[in-house]
Each structure stands twice: as C-alpha cells, then as structure tokens.
C-alpha positions in Angstrom: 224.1 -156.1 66.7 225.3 -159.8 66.1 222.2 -161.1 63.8 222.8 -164.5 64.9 222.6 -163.9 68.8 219.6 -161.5 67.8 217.8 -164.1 66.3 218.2 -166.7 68.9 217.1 -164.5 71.4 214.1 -164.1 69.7 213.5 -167.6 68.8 214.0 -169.0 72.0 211.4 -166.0 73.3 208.8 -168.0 70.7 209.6 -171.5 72.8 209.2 -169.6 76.1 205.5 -168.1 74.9 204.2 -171.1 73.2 205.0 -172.9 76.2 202.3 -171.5 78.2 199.8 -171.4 75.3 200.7 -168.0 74.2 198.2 -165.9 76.3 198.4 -168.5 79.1 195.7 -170.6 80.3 193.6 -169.5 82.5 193.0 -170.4 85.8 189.2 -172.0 86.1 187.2 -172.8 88.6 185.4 -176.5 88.7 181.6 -176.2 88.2 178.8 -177.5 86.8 179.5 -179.3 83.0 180.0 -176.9 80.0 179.7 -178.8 76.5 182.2 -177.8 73.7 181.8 -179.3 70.3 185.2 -178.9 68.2 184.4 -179.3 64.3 187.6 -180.9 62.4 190.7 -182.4 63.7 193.1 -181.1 62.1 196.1 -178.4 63.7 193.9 -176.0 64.7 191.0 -178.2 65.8 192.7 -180.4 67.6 195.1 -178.0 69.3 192.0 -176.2 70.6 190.1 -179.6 71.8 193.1 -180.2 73.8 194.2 -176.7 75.3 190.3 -176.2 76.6 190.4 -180.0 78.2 193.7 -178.4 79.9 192.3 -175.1 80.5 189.2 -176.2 81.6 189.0 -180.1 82.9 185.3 -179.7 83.5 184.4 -179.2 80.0 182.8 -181.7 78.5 185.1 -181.7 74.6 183.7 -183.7 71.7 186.0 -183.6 69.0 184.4 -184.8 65.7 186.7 -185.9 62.8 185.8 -187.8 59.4 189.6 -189.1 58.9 191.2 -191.3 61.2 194.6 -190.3 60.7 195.5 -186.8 60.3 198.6 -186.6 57.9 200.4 -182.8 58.3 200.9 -180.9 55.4 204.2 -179.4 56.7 207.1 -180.9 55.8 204.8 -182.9 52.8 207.0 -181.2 50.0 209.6 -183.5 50.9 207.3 -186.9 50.9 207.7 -185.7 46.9 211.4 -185.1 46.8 211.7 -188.8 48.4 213.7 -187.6 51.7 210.9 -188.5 54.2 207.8 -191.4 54.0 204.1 -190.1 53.9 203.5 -192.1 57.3 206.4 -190.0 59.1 203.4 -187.5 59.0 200.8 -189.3 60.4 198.9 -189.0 63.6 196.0 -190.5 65.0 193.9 -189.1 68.0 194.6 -191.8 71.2 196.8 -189.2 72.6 193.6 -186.8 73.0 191.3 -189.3 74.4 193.1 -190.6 77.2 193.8 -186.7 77.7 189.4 -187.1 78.2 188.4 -185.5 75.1 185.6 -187.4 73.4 186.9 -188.6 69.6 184.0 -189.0 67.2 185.1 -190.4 63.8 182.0 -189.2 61.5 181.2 -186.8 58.8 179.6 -183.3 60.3 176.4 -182.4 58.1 175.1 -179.4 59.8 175.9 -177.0 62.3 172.3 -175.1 64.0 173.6 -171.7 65.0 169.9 -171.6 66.7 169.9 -174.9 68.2 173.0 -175.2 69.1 173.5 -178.8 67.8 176.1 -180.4 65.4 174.9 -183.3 63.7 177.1 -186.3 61.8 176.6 -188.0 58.8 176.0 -191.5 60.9 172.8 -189.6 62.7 173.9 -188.9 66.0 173.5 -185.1 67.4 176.1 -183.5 69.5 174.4 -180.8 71.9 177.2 -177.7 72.7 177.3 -174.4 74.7 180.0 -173.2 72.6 181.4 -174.8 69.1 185.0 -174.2 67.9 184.6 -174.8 63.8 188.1 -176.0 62.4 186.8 -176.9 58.7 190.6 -176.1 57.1 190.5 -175.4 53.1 188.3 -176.5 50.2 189.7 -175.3 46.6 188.0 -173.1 43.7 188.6 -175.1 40.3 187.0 -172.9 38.5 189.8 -170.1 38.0 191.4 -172.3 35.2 189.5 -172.9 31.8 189.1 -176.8 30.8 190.5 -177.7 34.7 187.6 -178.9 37.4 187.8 -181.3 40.1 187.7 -184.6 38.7 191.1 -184.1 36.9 192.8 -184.3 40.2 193.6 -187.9 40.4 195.8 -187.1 37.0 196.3 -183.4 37.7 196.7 -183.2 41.3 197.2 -180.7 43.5 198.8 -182.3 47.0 197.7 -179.4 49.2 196.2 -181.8 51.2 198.4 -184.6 52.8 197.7 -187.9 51.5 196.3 -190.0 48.6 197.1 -186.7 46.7 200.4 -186.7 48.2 200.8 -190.5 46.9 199.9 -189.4 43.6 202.0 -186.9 42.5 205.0 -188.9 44.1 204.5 -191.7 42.0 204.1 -189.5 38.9 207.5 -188.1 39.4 208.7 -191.8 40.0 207.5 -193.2 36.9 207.9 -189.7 34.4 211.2 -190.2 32.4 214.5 -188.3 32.9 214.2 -185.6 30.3 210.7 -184.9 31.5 209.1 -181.4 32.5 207.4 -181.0 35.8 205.0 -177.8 36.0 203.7 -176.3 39.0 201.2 -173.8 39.5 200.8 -171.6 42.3 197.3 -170.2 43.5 197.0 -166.7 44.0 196.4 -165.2 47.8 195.2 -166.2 50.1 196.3 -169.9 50.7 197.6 -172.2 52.6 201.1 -172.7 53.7 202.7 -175.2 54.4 203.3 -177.0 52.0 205.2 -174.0 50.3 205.3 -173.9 46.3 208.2 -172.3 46.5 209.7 -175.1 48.4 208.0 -177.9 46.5 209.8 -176.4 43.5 213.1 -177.4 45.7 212.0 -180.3 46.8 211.3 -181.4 43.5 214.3 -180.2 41.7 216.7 -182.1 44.3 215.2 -185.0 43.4 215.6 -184.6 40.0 218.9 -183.4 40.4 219.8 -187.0 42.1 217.7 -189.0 39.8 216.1 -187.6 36.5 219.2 -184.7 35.9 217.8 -184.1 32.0 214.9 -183.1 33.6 213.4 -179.6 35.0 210.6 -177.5 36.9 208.5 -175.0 35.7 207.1 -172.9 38.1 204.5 -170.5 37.4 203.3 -168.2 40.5 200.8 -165.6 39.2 201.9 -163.2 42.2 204.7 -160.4 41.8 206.6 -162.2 44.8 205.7 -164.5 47.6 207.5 -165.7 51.2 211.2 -165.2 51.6 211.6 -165.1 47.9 215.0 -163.5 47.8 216.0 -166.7 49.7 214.2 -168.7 47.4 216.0 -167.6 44.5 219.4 -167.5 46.2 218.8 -171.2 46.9 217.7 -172.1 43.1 221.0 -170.4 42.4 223.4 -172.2 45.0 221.8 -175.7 44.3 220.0 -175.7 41.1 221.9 -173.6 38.5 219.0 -171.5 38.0 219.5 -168.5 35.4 221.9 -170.6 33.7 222.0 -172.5 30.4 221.5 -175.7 32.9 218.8 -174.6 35.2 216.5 -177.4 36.7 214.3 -174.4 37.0 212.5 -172.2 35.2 210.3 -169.7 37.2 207.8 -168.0 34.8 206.2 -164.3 36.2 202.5 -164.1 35.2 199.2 -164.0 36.1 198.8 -167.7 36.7 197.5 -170.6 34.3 194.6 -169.6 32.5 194.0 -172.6 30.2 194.9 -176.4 30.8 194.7 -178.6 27.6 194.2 -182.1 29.1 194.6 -184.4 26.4 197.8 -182.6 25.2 198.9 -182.0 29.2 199.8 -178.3 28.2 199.2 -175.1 30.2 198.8 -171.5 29.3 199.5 -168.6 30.7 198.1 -165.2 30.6 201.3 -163.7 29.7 201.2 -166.4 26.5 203.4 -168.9 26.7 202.3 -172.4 26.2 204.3 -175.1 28.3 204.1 -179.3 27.9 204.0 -181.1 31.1 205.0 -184.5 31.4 204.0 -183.9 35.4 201.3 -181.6 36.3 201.0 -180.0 39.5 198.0 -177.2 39.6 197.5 -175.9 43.2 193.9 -174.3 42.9 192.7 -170.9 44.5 191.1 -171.4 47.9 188.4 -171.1 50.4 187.0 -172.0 53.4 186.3 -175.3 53.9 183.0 -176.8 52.9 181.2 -176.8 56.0 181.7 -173.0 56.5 179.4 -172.6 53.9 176.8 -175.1 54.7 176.9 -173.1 58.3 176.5 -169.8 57.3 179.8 -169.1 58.3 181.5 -167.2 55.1 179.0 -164.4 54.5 179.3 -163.3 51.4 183.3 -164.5 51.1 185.6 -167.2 50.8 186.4 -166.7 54.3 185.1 -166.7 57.6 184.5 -163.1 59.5 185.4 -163.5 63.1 186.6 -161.3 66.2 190.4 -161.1 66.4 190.6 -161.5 70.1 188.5 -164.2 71.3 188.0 -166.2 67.0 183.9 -166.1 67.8 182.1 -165.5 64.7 180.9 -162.3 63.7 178.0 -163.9 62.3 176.6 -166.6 64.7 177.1 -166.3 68.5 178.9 -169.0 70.5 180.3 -170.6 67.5 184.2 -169.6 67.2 186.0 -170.2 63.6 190.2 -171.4 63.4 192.5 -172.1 61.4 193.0 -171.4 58.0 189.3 -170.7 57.5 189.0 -167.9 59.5 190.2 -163.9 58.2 192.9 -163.4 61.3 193.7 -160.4 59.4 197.6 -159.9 59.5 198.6 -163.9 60.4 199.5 -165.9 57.9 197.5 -169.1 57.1 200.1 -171.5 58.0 200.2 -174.6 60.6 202.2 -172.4 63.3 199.7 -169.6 62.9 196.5 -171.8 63.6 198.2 -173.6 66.4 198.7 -170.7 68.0 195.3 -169.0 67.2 194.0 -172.0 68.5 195.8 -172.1 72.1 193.5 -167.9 72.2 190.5 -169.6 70.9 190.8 -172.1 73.7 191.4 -170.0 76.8 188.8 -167.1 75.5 186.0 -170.1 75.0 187.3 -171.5 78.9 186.6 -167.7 80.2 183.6 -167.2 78.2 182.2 -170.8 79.8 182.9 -169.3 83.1 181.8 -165.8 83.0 185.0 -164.5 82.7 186.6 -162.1 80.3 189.1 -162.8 78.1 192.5 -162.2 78.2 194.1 -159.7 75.4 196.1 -161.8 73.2 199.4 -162.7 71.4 200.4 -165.2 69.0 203.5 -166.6 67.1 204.2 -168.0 63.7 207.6 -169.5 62.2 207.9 -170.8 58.6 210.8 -173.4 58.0 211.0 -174.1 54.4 214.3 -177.1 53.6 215.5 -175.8 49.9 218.3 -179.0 50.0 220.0 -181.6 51.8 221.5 -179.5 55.0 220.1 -176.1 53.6 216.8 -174.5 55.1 215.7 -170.8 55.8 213.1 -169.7 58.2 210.8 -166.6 58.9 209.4 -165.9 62.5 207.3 -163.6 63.9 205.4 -162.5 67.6 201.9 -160.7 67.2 199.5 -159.0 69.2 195.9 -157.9 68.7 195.9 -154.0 68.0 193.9 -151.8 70.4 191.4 -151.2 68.2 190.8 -155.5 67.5 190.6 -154.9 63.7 194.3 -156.6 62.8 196.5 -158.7 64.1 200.3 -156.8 64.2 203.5 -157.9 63.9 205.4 -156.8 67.0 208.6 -158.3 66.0 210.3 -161.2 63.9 213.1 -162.8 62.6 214.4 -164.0 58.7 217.4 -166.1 57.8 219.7 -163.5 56.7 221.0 -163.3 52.7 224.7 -163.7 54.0 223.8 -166.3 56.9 226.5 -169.5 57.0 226.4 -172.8 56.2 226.0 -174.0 59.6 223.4 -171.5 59.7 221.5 -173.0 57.1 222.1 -176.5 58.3 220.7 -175.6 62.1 217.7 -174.3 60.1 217.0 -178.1 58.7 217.8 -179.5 62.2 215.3 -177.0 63.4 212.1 -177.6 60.8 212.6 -181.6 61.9 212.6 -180.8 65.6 209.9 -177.5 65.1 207.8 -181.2 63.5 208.4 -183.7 66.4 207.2 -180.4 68.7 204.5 -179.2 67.1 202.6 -182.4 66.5 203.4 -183.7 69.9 201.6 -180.2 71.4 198.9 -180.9 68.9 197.9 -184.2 69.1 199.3 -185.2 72.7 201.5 -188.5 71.4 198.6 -189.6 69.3 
C-alpha cells in the first residue's frame, strides 16, 4: 500500500468527522430553558459551551473563566525557540458571546453537587441543570526534594501558556553561549502539548542559531515517550546528537530527585549531578484545583467519569473534560479534549431533552515541529468499547521513519493550519 496516500486518506477522514462534531449533533427540539454552567474556558470548556449553544439554541450556557485571554499551549514550545510571538496564541472569548453564550470573567469557588449551584469568587451564584467542569491541570511539587512552588518564577515550568512562557524565554535570551539548559520531564500522566520532547527541539534550534557553544539536557524519567524514534531521528538529522558535538544530551532515569537551588544543580536517581545555567522542571500532575474542592477526584489525581456521555461517576449531572478527566485510552492532549468535548456536548443536549445519547467516537492528532520545515505527526480515530470501560483505538496514522522531506515540510504546514483550525472551532473567532 502507498503509505503516503494511506495516510491522507485517513487524515482527511479526521477533517470529515470533526466537522460534524465527531458523533454529530443532535437534532433538538425548542422547549422550555435548560441552564448549563461550563466551569473553565479553556479547549475543552469552551469547545463544549459552544457545541451545546449549537446543538441546543435553547440552552441557557454560562461560561465562567478567571483569565481573559486564553493563550494555547500547543505550538508554545516554539514561543521559546523564538519562531512565533506569545500573542500569536492568544484568544479572547467575543467570538462565543455573540454566538449567545453568557461569558463570566470570575474565579469559581465552589461547585454544590446538591444544590446545583456554582458560585464565583465576586459573590454571584450561577443556578445549572447540568454543569460541564473544564478545570485543566494543577502540578504536584512535591516529587522533587528542595523544589516547591514558589521556585517557579526562577525555576519554571511553562506548561501553562503565559507569564511562565515569558519567563523561561527570557532566561534563554539572556543565559550566555556556552550555557547548559536542563529540562525535566514529568512522569505519566500529563499534558501534551507542549511536548518535552519537542521543547528539547525547539530549544536546541535556537541555540543552534544563536548560543552554538551551548546545549540541552533532557532528563525524561520514562523508558520512552511519543513518537520517540522520530524524536531521536530528528536530534540526529539537526542536532548532531550522539556525537562529540551534540546540542543534546538525553539522560535515561527515573527523573530528578534533588534540585540544589543556590548551586542550580539537579540530581538524578541514576546519580549524576548536572549544573544548569537554565532550569526547566516540568512537575508531575493532577487535576486541576477545583476538582478537588468539588469532590470530583475521589481518591486520585484524576477525575472518574463515564466514557460515553463524561458525567461524573461521582456526582450526578455534573460532566468532567479535558485533561482532568480519566478518558481511559485518549491521550491528554488539546485535540483529544476538543474532541471529548464536542461528546460531552451533544450527550448533555440529549440528556436536557430526554433523549439518549448517541454511542461515540473521537479523534486525536499530535503535530510536534523538530526544525525549520521539519515536523512529524501521530493521528488516531476512537470509539467507546461495548463494554464503556476504555476508549479504543480503531485506527491511526504516524509519520513514517523513511518519510521525505516534503513530507516533513507538509507536516509544519499542517501543525500551523491544524492551529488556525482548531482555535477558530474553539473559540468561534474570539
């Protein structure tokens, strides 16, 4: 079979079921007004405020968001390599409300599984039938001995797009050619994008254009993670690595285990000790902290839910997406909780309406840019298995080892266009 027209059969198959929301939305008929209150605005939350408004015009959806801008953390790897601006990722939410949905820009302080009432910071109360929590990712810094959260405006850990974004790009601006950058992976589960794999890349191009004395240090305390053959094919095309002039040097452990502020040296559990000039740690993860506060988690990190319809397993009418939740099978990645997000949505319009839900399928696709012109991608379609405890992987789609330049270069073309999509379906031009 020709691997190329294989794989953009399959792609364009992806385009064909996200544009009808992946399950589809349901036809629903006009009745009396149905209250949704959607928790977080980020992809998944947003995605879902604005697929139920289209599913179900007669809901009333009250989106409520701290942040006024929502920067993406896809694509954020290369904010640090210098090839894009941190406001290329930026959205704001107009594009929903004139779509009808009700923006609230406040802090959510509790959730009342009993009440059914989500209350803000400000002291307003938001009444729901249903609520659709999108609380995305807090981090656990207490993995890591002599590392805790108020290091992270020295140490920081960019996994969220932003001030911490701004950070470590100025760090590597100002750090001298000759310097060492480390960066330390979390251990699974996480989120991805951004890709550490990729910031590693992203990193070493621009060290190779700018600070050539200089190197990354990547330390990953799993046995292998995401299109890592491609990864290391890459390192070798680009950035000599396994050679005496490597920009990278990729140590296998068990992760850091001790960070020496003061002397900005890291320890691993395999031994070695390594001097950073630029410290990146990327913490272990959890749900987001309003999971918590909600009863959401259980006894986890994450939040138990039902594969087909993303209601909690723990309180009724409240749903869970995104990276928070355990879709066992999906990745947590942007693509994967837009697309859970499009199910949540049309399950919560049948579920307003009496109706059941439809049995559903979703898509992810991973682009990850390793240089100028040079990216690889992984792809895949799901569906919910019969018995609803995983999600499966029906088929999918990886750049192939001996894939061709203009291979590689369509896959760049196609992360920057996958962007412009993604956030326009997301956030409706906002």
């Amino acid at each position: 079979m020709n691997t190329n027209k294989s794989r953009r059969r399959f792609v364009q198959g992806l385009g064909a079921a996200t544009a009808v929301g992946v399950v589809g939305i349901p036809s629903i008929a006009l009745g009396a007004a149905k209250k949704v209150v959607v928790v977080g605005g980020g992809t998944s939350g947003a995605t879902a405020a604005r697929y139920l408004k289209m599913a179900d015009p007669s809901v009333e959806v009250t989106l409520i968001e701290a942040n006024k801008d929502y920067y993406t953390c896809y694509l954020s790897n290369e904010v640090l390599g210098g090839a894009r601006t941190l406001d290329s990722l930026k959205h704001g939410y107009s594009g929903l409300e004139k779509e009808g949905i009700t923006v609230v820009h406040d802090y959510v302080t509790g959730i009342d599984a009993k009440a059914k009432k989500v209350t803000v910071k400000g002291g307003s109360s938001f009444d729901y039938d249903r609520c659709i929590v999108a609380p995305g990712i807090s981090f656990k810094y207490d993995g890591i001995e002599g590392y805790d959260e108020s290091m992270i405006a020295k140490v920081p850990h960019a996994w969220k797009a932003g001030e911490q974004t701004t950070i470590l790009r100025k760090q590597l601006t100002d750090m001298k050619d000759g310097g060492t950058v480390v960066i330390a992976a979390p251990p699974n589960p996480f989120r991805c994008p951004p890709g550490p794999p990729e910031r590693v890349c992203q990193i070493a191009q621009y060290l190779k254009k700018e600070k050539p004395k200089s190197k990354v240090v990547y330390v990953d305390p799993k046995a292998k993670f995401s299109k890592y053959g491609l990864f290391v094919q890459g390192w070798k095309k680009f950035y000599g690595y396994e050679t005496d002039n490597s920009l990278i040097e990729y140590i296998k452990s068990d992760g850091v285990e001790e960070l020496d502020l003061a002397a900005m040296t890291v320890s691993t559990t395999t031994g070695e000790s390594v001097k950073a000039d630029v410290l990146n740690i990327i913490p272990a993860q959890k749900a987001g902290q309003i999971a918590f506060d909600a009863g959401l988690t259980g006894d986890g990190d994450w939040c138990p839910i039902d594969l087909g319809t993303f209601e909690s397993t723990i309180h009724k009418d409240i749903h869970v997406i995104g990276d928070a939740s355990i879709a066992t099978g999906m990745p947590k990645s942007g693509y994967s909780a837009n697309s859970q997000a499009k199910v949540c949505a049309a399950a919560v319009a049948a579920m307003l309406n009496g109706k059941e839900p439809g049995t559903p399928a979703f898509v992810n696709t991973c682009y990850s840019v390793i240089a100028e012109d040079w990216g690889i991608s992984v792809a895949a379609v799901y569906r919910l298995a019969e018995d609803r405890s995983k999600i499966v992987s029906m088929s999918g789609g990886l750049t192939p080892m001996d894939a061709s330049d203009e291979a590689h270069r369509r896959a760049v073309e196609n992360a920057y266009s996958w962007l412009n999509n993604i956030t326009s379906d997301i956030f409706a031009g906002g």
